[in-house]
C-alpha atoms as one frame of an Amber mdcrd trajectory, in Angstrom:
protein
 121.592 109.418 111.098 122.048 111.159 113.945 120.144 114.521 115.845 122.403
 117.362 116.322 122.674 119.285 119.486 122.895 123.081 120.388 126.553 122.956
 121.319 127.283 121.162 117.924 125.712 123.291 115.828 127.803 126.177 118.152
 130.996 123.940 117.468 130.082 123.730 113.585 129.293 127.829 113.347 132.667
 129.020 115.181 135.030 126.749 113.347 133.610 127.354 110.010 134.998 130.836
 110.590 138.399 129.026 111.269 137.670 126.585 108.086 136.333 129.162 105.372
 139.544 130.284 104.356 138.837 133.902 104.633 135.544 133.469 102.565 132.098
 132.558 103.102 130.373 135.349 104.192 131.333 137.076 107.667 129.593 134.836
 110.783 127.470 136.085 113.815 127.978 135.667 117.058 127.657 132.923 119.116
 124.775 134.207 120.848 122.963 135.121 117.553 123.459 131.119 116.433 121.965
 129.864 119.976 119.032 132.375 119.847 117.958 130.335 116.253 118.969 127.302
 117.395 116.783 127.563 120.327 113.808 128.780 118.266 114.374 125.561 116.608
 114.408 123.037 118.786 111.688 124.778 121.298 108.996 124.725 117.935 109.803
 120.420 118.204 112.487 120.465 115.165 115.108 118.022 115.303 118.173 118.934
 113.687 119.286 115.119 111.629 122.309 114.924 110.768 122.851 111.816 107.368
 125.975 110.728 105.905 126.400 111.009 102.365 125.886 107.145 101.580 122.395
 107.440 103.527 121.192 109.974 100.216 118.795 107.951  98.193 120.067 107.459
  94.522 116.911 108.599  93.346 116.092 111.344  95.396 116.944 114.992  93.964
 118.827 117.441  96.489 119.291 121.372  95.560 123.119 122.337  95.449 123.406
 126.071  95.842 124.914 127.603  92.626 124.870 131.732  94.012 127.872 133.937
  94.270 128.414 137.261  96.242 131.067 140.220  96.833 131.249 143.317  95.675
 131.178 146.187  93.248 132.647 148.895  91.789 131.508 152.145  93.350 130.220
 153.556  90.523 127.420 150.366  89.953 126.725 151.296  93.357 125.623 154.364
  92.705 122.718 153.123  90.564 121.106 151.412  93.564 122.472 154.037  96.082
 122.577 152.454  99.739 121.273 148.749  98.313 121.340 146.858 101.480 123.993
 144.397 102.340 123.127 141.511 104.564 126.260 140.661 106.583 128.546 143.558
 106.931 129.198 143.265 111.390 128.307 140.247 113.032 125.490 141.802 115.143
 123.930 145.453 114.747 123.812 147.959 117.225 120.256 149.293 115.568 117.410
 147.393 113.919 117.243 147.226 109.957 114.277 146.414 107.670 115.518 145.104
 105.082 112.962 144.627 102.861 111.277 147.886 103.576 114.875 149.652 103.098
 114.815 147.957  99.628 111.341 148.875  98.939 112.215 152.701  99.466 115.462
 151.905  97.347 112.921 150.338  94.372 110.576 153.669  94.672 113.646 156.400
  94.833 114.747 154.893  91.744 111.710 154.768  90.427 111.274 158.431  90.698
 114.487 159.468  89.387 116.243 157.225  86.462 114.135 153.631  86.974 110.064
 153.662  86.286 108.324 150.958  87.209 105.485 149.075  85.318 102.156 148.855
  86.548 102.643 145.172  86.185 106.049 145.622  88.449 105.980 143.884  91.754
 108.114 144.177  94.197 110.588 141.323  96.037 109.380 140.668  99.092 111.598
 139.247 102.305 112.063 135.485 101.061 113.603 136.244  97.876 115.554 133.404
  97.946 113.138 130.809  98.647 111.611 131.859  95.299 114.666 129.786  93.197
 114.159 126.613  95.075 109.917 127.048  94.696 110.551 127.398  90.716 113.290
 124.315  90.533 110.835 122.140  92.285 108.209 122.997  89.636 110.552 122.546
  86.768 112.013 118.790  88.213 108.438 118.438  89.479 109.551 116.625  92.755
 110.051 118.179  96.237 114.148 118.509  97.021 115.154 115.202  99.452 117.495
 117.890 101.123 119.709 120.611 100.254 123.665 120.471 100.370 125.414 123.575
 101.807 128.282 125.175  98.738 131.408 125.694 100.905 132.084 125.234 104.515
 130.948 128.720 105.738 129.782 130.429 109.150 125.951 131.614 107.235 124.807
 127.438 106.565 123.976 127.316 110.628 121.275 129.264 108.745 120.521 126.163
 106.431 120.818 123.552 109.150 117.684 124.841 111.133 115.644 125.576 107.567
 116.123 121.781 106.720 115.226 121.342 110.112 111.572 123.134 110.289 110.826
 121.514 106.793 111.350 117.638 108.339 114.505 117.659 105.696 118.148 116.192
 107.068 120.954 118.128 106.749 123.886 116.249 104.259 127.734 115.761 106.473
 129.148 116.967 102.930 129.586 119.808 100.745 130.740 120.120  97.483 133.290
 122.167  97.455 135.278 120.587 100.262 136.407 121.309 103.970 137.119 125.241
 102.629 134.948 127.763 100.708 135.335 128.638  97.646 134.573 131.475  95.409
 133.263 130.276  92.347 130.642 128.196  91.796 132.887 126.441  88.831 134.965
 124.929  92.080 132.838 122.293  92.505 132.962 118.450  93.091 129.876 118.140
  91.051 132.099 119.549  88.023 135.184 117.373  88.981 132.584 114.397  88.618
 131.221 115.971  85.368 127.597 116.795  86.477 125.352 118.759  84.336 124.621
 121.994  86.644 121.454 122.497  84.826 118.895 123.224  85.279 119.867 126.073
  87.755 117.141 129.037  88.984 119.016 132.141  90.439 116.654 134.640  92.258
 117.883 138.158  93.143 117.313 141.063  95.766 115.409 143.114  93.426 112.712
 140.163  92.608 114.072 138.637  89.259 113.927 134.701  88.630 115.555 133.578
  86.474 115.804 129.943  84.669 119.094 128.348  82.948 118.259 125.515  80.863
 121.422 124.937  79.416 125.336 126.276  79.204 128.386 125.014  77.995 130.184
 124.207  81.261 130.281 125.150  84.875 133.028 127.801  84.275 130.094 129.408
  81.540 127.726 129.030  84.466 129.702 131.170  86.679 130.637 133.747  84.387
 126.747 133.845  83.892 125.546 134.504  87.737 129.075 136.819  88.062 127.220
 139.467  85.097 124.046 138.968  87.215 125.554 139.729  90.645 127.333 142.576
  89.201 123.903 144.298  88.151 121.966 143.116  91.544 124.092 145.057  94.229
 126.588 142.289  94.362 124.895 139.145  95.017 122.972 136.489  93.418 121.265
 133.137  95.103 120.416 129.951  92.840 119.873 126.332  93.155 120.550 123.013
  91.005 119.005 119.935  90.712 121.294 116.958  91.560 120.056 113.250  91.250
 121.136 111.582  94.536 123.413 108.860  92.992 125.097 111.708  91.426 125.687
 114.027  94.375 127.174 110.369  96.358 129.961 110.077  93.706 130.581 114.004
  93.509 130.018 115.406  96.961 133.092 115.452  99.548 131.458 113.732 102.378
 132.311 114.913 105.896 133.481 118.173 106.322 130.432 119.515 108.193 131.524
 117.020 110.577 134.967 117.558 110.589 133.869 121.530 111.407 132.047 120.633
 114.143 134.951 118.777 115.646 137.233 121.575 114.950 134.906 123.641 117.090
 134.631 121.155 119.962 138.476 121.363 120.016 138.748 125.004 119.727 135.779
 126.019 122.500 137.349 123.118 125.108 140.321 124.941 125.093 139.479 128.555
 125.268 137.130 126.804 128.343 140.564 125.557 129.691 142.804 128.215 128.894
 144.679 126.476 126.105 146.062 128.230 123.160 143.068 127.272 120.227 145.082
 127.565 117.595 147.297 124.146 118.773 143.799 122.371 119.766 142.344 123.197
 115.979 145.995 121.973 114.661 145.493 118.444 116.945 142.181 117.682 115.361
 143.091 118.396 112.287 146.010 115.911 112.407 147.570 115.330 109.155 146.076
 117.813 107.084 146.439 120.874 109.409 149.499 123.224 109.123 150.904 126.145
 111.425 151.771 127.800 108.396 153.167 131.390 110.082 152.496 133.625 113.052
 152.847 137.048 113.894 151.259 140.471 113.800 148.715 141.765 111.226 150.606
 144.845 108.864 148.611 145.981 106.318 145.215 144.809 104.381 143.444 146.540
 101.315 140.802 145.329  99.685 139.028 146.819  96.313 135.227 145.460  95.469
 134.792 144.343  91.580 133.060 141.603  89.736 130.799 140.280  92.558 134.018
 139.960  94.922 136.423 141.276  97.044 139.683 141.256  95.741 142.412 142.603
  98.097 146.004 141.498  99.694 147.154 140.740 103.776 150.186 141.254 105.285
 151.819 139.863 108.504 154.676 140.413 110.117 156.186 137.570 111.903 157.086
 136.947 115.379 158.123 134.438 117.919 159.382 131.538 116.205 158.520 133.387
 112.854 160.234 136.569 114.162 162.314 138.405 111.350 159.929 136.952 108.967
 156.999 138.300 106.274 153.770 136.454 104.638 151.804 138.228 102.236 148.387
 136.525 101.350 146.198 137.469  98.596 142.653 136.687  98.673 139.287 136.826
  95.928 136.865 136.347  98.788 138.464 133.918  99.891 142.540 133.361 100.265
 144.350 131.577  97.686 147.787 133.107  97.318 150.169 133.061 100.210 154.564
 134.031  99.724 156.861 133.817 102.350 159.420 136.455 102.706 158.745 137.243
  98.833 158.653 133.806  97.963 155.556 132.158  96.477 154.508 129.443  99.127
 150.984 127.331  99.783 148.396 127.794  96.962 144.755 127.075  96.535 143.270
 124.602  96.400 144.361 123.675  99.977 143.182 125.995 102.222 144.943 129.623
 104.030 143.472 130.045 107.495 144.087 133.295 109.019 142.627 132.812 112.905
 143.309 135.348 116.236 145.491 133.411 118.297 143.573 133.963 121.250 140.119
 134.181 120.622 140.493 130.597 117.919 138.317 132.981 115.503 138.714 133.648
 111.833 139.371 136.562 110.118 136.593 137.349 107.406 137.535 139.269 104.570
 134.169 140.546 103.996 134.739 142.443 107.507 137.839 144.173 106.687 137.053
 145.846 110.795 138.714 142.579 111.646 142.035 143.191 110.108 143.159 145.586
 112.795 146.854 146.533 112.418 148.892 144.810 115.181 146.288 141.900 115.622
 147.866 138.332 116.853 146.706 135.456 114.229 148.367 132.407 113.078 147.683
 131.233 109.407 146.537 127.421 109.322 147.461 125.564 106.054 144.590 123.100
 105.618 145.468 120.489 102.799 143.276 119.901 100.103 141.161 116.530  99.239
 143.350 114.370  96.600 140.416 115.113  93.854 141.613 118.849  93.752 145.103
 117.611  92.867 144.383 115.883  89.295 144.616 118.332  86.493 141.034 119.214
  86.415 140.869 120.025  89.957 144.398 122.674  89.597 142.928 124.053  86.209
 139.557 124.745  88.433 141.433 126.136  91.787 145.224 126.705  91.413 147.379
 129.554  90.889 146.829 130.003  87.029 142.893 129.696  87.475 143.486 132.829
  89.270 145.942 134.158  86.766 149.182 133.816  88.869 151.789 132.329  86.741
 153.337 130.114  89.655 153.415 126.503  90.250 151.076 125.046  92.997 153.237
 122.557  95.074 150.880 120.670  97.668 151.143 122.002 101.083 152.697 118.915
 102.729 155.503 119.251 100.168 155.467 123.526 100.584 155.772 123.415 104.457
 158.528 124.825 106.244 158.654 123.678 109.784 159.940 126.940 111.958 160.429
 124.698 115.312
């Protein structure tokens, strides 16, 4: 165990955005992050950081089971405006969000949607409801909670843990990426029931699942939910301890935060970032392309964002195309036409000079003419068995190509 600082929880937050493979929500800024942390800390809060093996075996830790995205225009029109969360990094004007989805409730309420008199109304911790109900139903407080995905919003869950006297886990368990389905799980690779699971939405509904056939069931589930909620749903699972330390992939919050240490020490010094997040990455890291941004579309459906990239190369890559397509987060990538590196290793798309990654739920970042380089990430070996492709390659996502592991894929361009 060991107490995080400010700057590591800054290193963790900016590299997730390099790490999240497109995915994961879209992050704040850097001042936004200190401003918590701060709050934090100042209140007497330390932030502890445990490796996986330090989990008791009998202790039970929450795993978050949500998913979020988007929909179709015309389920938007039911709840006209609902409020989404994250859609800049920081607002220019102060929002209310649970007094903008009060007068959302009411409007409806007058027009197409009456409420009961026994009706009450979601108040600003939404969320927190799922985890109060789980705790009554495995009638013991949660150890901890482990974040989903590596993603720029769990700086969020670090100081939570934090203020509760809870340590935050150095493992997720979907890897050192995000992912967009809760199905893509270690806990499912490890076969883990994901039961029982409580899912809370925006507009105040709890909801309990007992049982379901499989994880892929589960998703489908909270995907119908999302789809009538404005786009998002938040949940929680129960996880026995000895469970989560033979499921979990242990380290990649760490491995984050290093990739931020790298990538802020040389924007400091006036190195390129991309080649310091490449060094500490080592092995698994890839300078998959380079070049100019071209063209980016994106459609909401489903409880996602479904949509395609394209850059043009240049430099070294110069005379050259990649084309990446992305649900939430990227999975797809071809090289001048040619399928290339796959899901479930991970498609980076960062700005070469800022060492930031390009969210694809702020589509404002995709700015025509914009310097990145895409960083191939490889996957962890447990992705690679069949049950791990079936859950996260190219046919999962109904692309009838083969998924050849990046460090066979790569094409060196030196």
């Amino acid at each position: 165990m060991r107490n995080l600082t400010k700057k590591d929880v800054l290193d963790y937050m900016l590299a997730c955005t390099t790490l999240s493979t497109g995915g994961g929500g879209v992050a704040p800024s850097l001042e936004t992050v200190e401003k918590l942390v701060d709050e934090t800390l100042d209140a007497g809060y330390e932030l502890k950081l445990i490796g996986l093996d330090e989990v008791p075996d009998d202790a039970v830790v929450f795993s978050a089971c949500g998913t979020g995205g988007d929909i179709r225009s015309e389920m938007k029109e039911k709840w006209t405006g609902f409020p989404r969360m994250r859609l800049t990094r920081d607002r220019r004007y102060a929002v209310d969000y649970s007094a903008r989805l009060t007068e959302i409730i009411h409007q409806a309420d007058r027009e197409w949607c009456p409420l009961n008199t026994w009706s009450e109304l979601p108040g600003p911790g939404f969320s927190a409801e799922a985890a109060r109900r789980l705790t009554e139903i495995v009638g013991a407080e949660p150890y901890s909670e482990i974040q989903f995905e590596v993603a720029p919003e769990f700086y969020r869950l670090i100081c939570r843990l934090a203020s509760e006297g809870k340590p935050y886990i150095d493992a997720t368990v979907a890897g050192h990426r995000a992912a967009p389905e809760i199905s893509q799980n270690g806990l499912n690779l490890a076969n883990v029931p994901p039961t029982p699971s409580v899912y809370a939405t925006r507009l105040g509904d709890l909801l309990v699942l007992e049982k379901t056939l499989c994880f892929q069931r589960m998703e489908e589930i909270v995907e119908g939910i999302s789809t009538y909620s404005g786009g998002g749903c938040r949940g929680v699972h129960a996880v026995a301890g000895s469970d989560l330390k033979r499921a979990a992939f242990p380290g990649a919050p760490s491995l984050t935060m290093k990739v931020g240490k790298a990538i802020r020490g040389a924007l400091k010094s006036g190195k390129p970032p991309v080649d310091a997040m490449i060094g500490v990455l080592g092995p698994i890291g890839y300078r998959l392309f380079e070049g100019e941004i071209s063209d980016y579309w994106q459609e909401g459906k489903y409880s996602f964002i479904w949509g395609t990239a394209k850059i043009r190369g240049t430099g070294a890559f110069a005379s050259h195309d990649m084309k990446i397509w992305y649900k939430n987060e990227h999975h797809i990538s071809w090289l001048d036409g040619e399928p290339y590196v796959t899901s479930p290793d991970g498609i980076n798309v960062v700005d070469v000079e800022t060492g930031w990654g390009l969210a694809n739920f702020w589509p404002a970042e995709w700015e025509a003419g914009r310097r990145v380089a895409v960083v191939g990430v490889k996957a962890e070996d447990r992705w690679e068995t069949p049950m791990g492709l079936k859950l996260f390659g190219p046919q999962h996502f109904r692309f009838d190509i083969p998924h050849v592991p990046i460090d066979k894929a790569y094409k060196s361009f030196d």
